[in-house]
N, C-alpha and C positions, 0 to 999 in steps of 0.2 A: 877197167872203167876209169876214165878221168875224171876229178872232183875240181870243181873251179871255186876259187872263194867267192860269198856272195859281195854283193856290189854295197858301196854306201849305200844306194838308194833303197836296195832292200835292207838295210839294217837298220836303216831310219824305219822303213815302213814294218817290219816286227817289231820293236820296242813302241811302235804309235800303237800296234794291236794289241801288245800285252798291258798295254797300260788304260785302254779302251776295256778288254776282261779284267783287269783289276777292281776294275767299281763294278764290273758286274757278279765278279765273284763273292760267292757267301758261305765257302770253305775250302783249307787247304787241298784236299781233292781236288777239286775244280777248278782252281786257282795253276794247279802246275799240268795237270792232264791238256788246259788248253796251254798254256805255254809250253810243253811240247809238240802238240801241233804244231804251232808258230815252229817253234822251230826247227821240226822236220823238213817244215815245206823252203827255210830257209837256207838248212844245209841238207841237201836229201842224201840217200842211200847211208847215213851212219847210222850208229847204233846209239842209242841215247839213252840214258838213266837219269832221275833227280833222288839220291837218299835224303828226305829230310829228317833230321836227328833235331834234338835237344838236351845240351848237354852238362842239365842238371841235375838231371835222372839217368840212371841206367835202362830207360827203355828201348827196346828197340826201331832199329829206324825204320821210315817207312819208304818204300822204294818203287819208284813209278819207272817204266825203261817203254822201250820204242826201236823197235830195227831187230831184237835181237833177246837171246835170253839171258836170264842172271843166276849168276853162281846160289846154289843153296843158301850158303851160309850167310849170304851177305847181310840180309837184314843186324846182323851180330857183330860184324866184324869193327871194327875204328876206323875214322874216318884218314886216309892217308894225304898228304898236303906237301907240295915240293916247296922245298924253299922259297923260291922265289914266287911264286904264288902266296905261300905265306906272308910273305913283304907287301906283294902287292896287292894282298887284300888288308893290311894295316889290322890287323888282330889284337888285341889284347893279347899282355902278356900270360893272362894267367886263360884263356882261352889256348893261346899256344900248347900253355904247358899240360893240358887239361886230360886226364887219363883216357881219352877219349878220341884224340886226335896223334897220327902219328906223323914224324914230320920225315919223311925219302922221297929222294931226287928219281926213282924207280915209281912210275905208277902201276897202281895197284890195279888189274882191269877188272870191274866188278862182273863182265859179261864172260860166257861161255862160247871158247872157239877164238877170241879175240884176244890179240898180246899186245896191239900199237894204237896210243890213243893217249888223250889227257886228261885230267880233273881239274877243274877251277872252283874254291870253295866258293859257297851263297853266302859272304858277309855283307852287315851293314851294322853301321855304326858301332865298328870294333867286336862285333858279334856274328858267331858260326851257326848261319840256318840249316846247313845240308851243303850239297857237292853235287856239281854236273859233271858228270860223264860223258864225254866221246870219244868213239872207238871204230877201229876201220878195218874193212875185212884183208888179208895178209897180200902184200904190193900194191896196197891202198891208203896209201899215209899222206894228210893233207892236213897234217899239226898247221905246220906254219903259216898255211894261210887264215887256216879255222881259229884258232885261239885267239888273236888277235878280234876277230871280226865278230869273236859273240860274245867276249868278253863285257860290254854296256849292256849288251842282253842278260846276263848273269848276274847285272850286279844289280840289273834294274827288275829280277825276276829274287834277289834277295830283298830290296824291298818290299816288296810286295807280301814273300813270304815273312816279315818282320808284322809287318801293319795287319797281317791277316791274325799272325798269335797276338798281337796285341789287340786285338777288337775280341778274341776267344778268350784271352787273359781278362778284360774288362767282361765281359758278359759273365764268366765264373765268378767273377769277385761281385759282382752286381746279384748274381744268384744267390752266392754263399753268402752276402749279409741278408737278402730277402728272406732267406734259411733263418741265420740268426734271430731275426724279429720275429719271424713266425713262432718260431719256437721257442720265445723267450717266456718263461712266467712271468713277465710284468706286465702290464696293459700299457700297449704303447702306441700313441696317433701324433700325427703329422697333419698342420694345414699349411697353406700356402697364406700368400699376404693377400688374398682376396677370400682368408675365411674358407679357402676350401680344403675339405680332407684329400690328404692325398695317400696318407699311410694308415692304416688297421690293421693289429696282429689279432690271432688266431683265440689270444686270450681276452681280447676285448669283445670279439666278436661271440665268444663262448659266454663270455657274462651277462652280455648285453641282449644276445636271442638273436640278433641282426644278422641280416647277410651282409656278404661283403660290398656288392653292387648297390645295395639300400644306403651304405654309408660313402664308400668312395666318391667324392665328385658334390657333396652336398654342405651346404653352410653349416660349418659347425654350429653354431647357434641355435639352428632348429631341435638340435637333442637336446638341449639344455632347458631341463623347466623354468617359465620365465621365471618366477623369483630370484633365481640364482642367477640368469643372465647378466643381471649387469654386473655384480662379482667377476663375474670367469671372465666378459669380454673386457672389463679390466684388465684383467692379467694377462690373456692374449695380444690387448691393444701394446703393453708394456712392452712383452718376449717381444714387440715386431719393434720395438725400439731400442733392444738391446739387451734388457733388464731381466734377470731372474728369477725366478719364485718360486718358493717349494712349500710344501704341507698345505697346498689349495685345496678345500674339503668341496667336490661334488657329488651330487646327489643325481647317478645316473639314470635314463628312464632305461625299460625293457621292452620288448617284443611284449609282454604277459602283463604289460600294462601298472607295473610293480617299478621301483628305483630302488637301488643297490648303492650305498655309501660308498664312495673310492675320496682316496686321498694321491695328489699330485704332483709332479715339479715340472715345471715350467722352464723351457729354454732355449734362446734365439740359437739357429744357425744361418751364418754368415757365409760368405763365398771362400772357400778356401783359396787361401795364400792372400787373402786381406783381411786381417784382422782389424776389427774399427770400423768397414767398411757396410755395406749396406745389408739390411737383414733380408734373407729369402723367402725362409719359413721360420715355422715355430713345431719344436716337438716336446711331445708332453709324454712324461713316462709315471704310471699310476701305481698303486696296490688295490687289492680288495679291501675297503674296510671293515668289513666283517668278518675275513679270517683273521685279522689283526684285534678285532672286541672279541674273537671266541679267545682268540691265546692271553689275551687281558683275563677273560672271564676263566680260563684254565690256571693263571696265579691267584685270583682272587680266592676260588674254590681250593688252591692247594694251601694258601694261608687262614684259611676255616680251617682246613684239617689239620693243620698243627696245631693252629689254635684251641681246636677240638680234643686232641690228643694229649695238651697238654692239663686240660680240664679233667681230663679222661685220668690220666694218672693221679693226679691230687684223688678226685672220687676213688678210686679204687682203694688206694692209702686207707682213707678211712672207714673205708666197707670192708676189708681183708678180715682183718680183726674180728671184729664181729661177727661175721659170717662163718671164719672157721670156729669159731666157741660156737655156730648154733650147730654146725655139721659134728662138731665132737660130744656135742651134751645130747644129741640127737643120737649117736651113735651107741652112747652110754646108755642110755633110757632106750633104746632099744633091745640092748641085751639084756637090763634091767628086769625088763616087762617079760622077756623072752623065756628068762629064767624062773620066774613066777608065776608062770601060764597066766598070762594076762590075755585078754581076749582077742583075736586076729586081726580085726577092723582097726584096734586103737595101735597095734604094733604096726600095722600098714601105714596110717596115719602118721604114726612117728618118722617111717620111713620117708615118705614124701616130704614132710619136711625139709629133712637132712639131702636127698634128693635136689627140694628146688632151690635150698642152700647153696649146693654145689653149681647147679646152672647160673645160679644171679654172680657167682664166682670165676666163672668159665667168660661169661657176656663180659664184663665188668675187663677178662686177661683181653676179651678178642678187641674190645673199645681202647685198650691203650696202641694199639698196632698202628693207628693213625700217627701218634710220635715215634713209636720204635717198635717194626716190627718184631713179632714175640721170639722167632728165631727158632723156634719148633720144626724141625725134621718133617719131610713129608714121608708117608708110610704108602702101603699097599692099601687101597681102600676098597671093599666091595660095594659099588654103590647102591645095588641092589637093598643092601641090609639098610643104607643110610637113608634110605629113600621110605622104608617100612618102620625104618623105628622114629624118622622126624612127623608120619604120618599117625603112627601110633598114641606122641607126647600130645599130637592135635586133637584127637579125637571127640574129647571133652568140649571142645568150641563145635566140633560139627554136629555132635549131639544136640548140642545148645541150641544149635539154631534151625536144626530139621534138616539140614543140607545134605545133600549127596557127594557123598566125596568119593571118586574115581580114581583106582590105580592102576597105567597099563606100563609095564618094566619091561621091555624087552632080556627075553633068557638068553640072550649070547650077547650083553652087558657086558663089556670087559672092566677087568681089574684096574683102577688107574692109582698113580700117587697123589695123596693128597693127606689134608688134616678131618680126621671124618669129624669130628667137633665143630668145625668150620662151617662144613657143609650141610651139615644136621642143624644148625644156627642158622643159614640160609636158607633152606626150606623150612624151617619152621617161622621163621618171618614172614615168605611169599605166601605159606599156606594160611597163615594169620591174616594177613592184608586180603587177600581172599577169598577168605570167608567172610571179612569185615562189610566186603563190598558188595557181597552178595545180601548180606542184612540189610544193607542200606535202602536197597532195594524194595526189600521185602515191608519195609517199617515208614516207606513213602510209599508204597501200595496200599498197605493195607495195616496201618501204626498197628500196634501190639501183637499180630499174626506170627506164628513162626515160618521161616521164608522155606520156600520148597527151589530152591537154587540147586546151583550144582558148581561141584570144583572138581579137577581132573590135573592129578600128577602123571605127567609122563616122563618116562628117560628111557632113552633109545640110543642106537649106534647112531652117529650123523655120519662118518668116512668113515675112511681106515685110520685116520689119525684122531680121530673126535669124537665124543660123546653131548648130546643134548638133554637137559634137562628142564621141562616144561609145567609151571603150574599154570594154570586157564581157569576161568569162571565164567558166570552168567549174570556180571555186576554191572555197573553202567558202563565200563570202558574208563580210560584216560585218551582226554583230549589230548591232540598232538600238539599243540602248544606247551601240555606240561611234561610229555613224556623224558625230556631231556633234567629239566629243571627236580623233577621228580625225587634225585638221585642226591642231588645238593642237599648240603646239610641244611637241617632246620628245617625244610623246607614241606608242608606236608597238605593235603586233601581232605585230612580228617577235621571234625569241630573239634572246638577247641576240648582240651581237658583228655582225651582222644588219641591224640599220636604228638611225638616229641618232635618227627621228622629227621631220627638219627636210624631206623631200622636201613631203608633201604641205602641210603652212604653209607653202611656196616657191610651191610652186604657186595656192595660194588666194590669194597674195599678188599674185601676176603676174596671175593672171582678173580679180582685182579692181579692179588698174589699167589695165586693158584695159576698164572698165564691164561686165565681164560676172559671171557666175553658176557652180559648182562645185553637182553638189550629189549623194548617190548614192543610187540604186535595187536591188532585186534584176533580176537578169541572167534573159534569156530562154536563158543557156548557164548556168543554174545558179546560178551565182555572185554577184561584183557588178558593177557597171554605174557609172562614173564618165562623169556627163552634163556636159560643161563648154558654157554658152550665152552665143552672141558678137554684141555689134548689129553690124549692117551701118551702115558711117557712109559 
């Protein structure tokens, strides 16, 4: 078979078609599959290959052929480059030198069956896209006319492939910061100098209730309650002049017909590589201000409790004292009486004393834990037992008030560690509170009646890691506005004379260094329901 080289006019007229499929291509695929056409029909009966590599990665290259088949390994192998090809594709040095590229004067044939043929690398602009391939079947060698005549075809099919990774290099970087904003915690919007949005992340959009298409394309100003409008489009009109500005306090609206505090900054973008030069947009990057007042309101509340703590330890100072002389005169006069056959009732009497001695002793150690916790060992605790004897020390308020008190313990209860003082101070506070609420009830029905309510301890497994411990009533409930506040010191429900507002911050204090959880629900007895949850360690 003789091979004639193709004519200038067909080399003019392939480099006009492949540069006619280059604006119509819209990826490397399609981009070298029709430029192999081209150039089959240019140089017919060879065998044709395009590897294109990239060789910043060790990935493998990808290899398109035509006339013929290709060796297995090829996708893996380096790409090999004769010297003088290497010249005259004007390479970088360090592309020369690059582990990736090998440089003999012996072409490598990437085809099967075929020994006589050349490569010409696809550079442009000092840069290795891949390697063309032509190879001819054996008494078929028509190097010297072919190389020469595809050569503009090759370097004009390495453009191409250049401007094709760079429109896939810009589209990933265009994604990968879209990613970035999407996914950033901050609330962050973009308008234009005509007022319009043009950017929304995922966190503005979760704040605000909005869809995305609700806000893109819309006058920022419309969301803005007018009060505040002419504030903000102050500072907007500034950002499009240049000007900065941060800790701008907006007052967002929602979807729910509600506005959510954010705080702001403000800031022009200009056209890059002119600095000074004309503003385009404006982007505003926000916070919630309200996760910012709770963490304010989580120091304020941590400097009451030291403050508390330190109150706490003074009190205790002076009640030590005292209290252990009533617990040892108590204890003395008990054996006293004991030893004299003194009557049952008044030795019991004596008992309880020394008894509630020792509790107002015990409250007084758990009140100082706010400035230094007590440092007490956690033990084996059956809570079972702590659950029957904090219900026990109550009994006398449930009497009192006609109440029904409910105990359901689940029997496979497990053992957990903890301070059972702790926890017997904590149910006896929830069981206290109530019952308090259950009278409440009962004495705004019906003033002086004894109340016929009801309270229900539960404690049950929750998981395999967790236990629940549950007191419920049939009181009026707590409003969800106080359920948080509740917890705060001082802070209390009861009339005056009534409650100090230090029980239930005693108690969140004790769950918390226990690792567990406080937290309240409405009651299936009406009322409320304080869920306290304990890990099993």
């Amino acid at each position: 078979m003789t091979f004639s080289p193709p004519t200038t006019d067909a080399q003019l007229a392939a480099c006009q078609t492949l540069a006619i499929e280059l604006a119509r291509a819209t990826s490397e695929p399609a981009l070298v599959e029709r430029a192999l056409d081209v150039l089959a029909q240019l140089i017919p009966n060879r065998a044709l290959c395009v590897r294109v590599v990239d060789l910043r990665t060790r990935e493998p290259a990808r290899a398109y052929v035509r006339g013929s088949a290709i060796r297995e390994s090829l996708i893996g192998d380096d790409i090999v480059i004769s010297e003088v090809a290497l010249a005259h594709a004007r390479l970088k040095s360090a592309v020369a030198a690059s582990a990736r590229v090998r440089v003999r004067d012996r072409w490598d044939s990437p085809f099967t069956g075929i020994a006589t043929g050349f490569a010409i690398p696809l550079a442009a602009a000092g840069e290795i896209y891949g390697v063309l391939d032509v190879g001819y079947a054996p008494g078929n060698d028509a190097r010297a006319g072919d190389e020469p005549a595809i050569h503009t075809f090759a370097v004009q099919l390495a453009v191409a492939l250049r401007t094709v990774k760079l429109q896939d290099d810009a589209l990933g970087l265009r994604d990968y910061q879209a990613r970035l904003l999407e996914s950033a915690n901050a609330l962050i919007l973009g308008i234009d100098r005509s007022w319009r949005i043009t950017v929304c992340n995922r966190a503005l959009l979760d704040l605000t209730g909005f869809a995305r298409d609700e806000m893109l394309g819309r006058d920022v100003r419309d969301f803005i309650p007018s009060e505040q409008r002419q504030h903000l489009t102050s500072a907007f009109a500034a950002a499009l002049l240049g000007q900065h500005h941060t800790a701008v306090t907006v007052a967002l609206p929602t979807r729910a017909g509600s506005t959510v505090r954010t705080v702001w900054s403000i800031a022009p973008v200009g056209r890059a590589g002119a600095p000074g030069g004309p503003i385009d947009a404006v982007v505003a990057i926000g916070q919630d201000q309200s996760k910012i007042e709770a963490l304010q309101e989580q120091i304020v509340r941590a400097e009451r409790l030291a403050t508390l703590g330190e109150l706490a330890a003074g009190v205790v100072h002076e009640l030590n004292n005292p209290l252990t002389s009533i617990t040892v005169y108590a204890e003395y006069l008990v054996r006293k009486l004991e030893s004299q056959g003194a009557e049952a009732p008044d030795v019991e009497k004596l008992r309880r004393i020394g008894a509630s001695a020792q509790r107002i002793l015990r409250f007084s150690r758990d009140l100082v834990q706010y400035a230094r916790p007590s440092g007490r060992d956690l033990e084996p605790v059956d809570v079972a037992a702590v659950v029957r004897q904090s219900v026990s020390i109550c009994e006398h308020l449930v009497d009192r008030g006609g109440i029904m008190l409910g105990v359901e313990v689940d029997p496979e209860l497990p053992i957990i560690r903890a301070i059972a003082g702790q926890l017997e101070q904590v149910l006896i506070n929830l069981i206290t509170n109530a019952v308090h609420a259950v009278e409440s009830v009962a004495r705004e029905s019906r003033p002086g009646d004894r109340s016929d309510g009801h309270v229900i301890v539960r404690a049950q497994v929750e998981g395999p890691s967790t236990i629940v411990i549950e007191v419920a009533d049939s009181g009026p409930g707590i409003p969800e506005a106080d359920r948080e506040k509740i917890f705060e010191p001082f802070f209390t429900t009861k009339p005056d004379g009534k409650g100090t507002g230090l029980g239930l911050p005693i108690v969140r204090n004790i769950i918390e260094q226990h690792r567990g959880e406080i937290s309240i629900t409405s009651s299936d007895l009406g009322g409320a329901a304080f869920r306290v949850i304990l890990p099993v360690l």
